[in-house]
C-alpha positions in Angstrom: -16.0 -9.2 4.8 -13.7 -7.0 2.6 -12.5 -7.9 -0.4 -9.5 -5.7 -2.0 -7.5 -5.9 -5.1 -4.3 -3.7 -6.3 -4.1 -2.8 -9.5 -1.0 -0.6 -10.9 2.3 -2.1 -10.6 4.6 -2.8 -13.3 8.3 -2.2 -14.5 9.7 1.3 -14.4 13.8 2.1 -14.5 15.1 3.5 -11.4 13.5 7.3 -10.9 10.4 6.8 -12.2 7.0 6.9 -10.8 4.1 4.4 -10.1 0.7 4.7 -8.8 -1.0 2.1 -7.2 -4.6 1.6 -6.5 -6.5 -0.7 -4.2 -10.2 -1.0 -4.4 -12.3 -2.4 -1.4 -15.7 -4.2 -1.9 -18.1 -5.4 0.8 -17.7 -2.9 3.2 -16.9 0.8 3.1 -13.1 1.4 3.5 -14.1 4.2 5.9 -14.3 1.9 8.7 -10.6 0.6 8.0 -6.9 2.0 8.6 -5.5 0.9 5.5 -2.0 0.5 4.9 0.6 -0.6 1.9 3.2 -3.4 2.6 5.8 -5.3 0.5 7.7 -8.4 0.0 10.4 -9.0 -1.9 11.4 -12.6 -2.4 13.1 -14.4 -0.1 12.3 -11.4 2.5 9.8 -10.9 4.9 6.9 -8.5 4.3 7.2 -5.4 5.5 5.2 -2.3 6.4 5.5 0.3 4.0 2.5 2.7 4.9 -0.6 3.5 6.5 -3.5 5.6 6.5 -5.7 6.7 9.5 -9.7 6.2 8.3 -10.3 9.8 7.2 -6.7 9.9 6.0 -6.2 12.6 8.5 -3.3 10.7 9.5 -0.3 9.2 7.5 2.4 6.7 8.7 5.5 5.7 6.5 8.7 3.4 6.8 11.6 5.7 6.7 13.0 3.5 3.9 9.7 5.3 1.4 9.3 8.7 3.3 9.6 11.5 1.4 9.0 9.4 -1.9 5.9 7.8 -1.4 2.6 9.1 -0.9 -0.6 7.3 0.7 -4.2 8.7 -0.2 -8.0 7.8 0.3 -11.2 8.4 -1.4 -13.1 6.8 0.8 -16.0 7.6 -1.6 -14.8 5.2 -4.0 -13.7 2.8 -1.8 -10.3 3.5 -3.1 -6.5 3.5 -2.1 -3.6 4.7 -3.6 0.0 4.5 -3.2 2.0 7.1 -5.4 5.5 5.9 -5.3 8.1 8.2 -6.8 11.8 8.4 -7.0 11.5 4.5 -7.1 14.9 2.6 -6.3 16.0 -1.2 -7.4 15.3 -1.9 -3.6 11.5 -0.8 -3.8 11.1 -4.1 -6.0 8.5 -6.1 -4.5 5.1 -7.3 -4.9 3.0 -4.6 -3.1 0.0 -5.4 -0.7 -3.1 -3.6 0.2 -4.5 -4.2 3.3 -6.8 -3.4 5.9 -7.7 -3.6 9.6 -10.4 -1.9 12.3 -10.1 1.5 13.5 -6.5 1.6 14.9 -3.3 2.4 13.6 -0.3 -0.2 13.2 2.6 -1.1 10.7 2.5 -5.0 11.9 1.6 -7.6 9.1 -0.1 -9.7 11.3 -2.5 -6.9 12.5 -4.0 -6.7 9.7 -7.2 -8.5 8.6 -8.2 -8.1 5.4 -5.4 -8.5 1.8 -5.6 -8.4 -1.6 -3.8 -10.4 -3.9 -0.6 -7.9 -4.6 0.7 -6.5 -7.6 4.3 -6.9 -8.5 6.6 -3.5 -9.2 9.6 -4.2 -10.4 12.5 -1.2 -10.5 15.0 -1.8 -12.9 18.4 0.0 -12.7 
């Protein structure tokens, strides 16, 4: 049992920066690739990105790279998500989520969510 909740979101004007955090509670996040996803509404959610369970390893959509960052303290049971250079299109309510040991960007993989936090990008 894992129980995660983002915190972070908000409304920014296009450029501007957020940082979102997840915390994990039950079991140590260390045993968990943890990854970021988003849904807009009307739209499916997609896979935004992921981090291997040391954070050795980072996966991004190409539609984030280069603007977003994915990080782990897995001392605090803690993800982030710093999102940068945000665009109108990054509005969405943003995920956290978690699954065992292996890499993947597919919702459905995943086993463990928290409740989302909206970010809103305003132009």
């Amino acid at each position: 049992q894992v129980q995660l909740v983002e915190s972070g979101g908000g409304l920014v004007q296009a450029g501007g920066s957020l940082r979102l955090s997840c915390a994990a509670s039950g079991r140590t996040v260390s045993n968990y690739v943890m990854g970021w996803f988003r849904q807009a509404p009307g739209k499916e959610r997609e896979f935004v990105a992921a981090i291997s369970r040391i954070g050795g390893r980072t996966y991004y959509a190409d539609s984030v790279k280069g603007r977003f960052t994915i990080s782990r303290d897995n001392a605090l049971n803690t993800v982030y998500l710093q999102m940068n250079s945000l665009k109108p299109e990054d509005t969405a309510v943003y995920y956290c989520a978690a699954r065992p040991l292996l890499y993947s960007d597919s919702p459905g993989s995943y086993e463990y969510w928290g409740q989302g936090t909206q970010v809103a990008v305003s132009s």
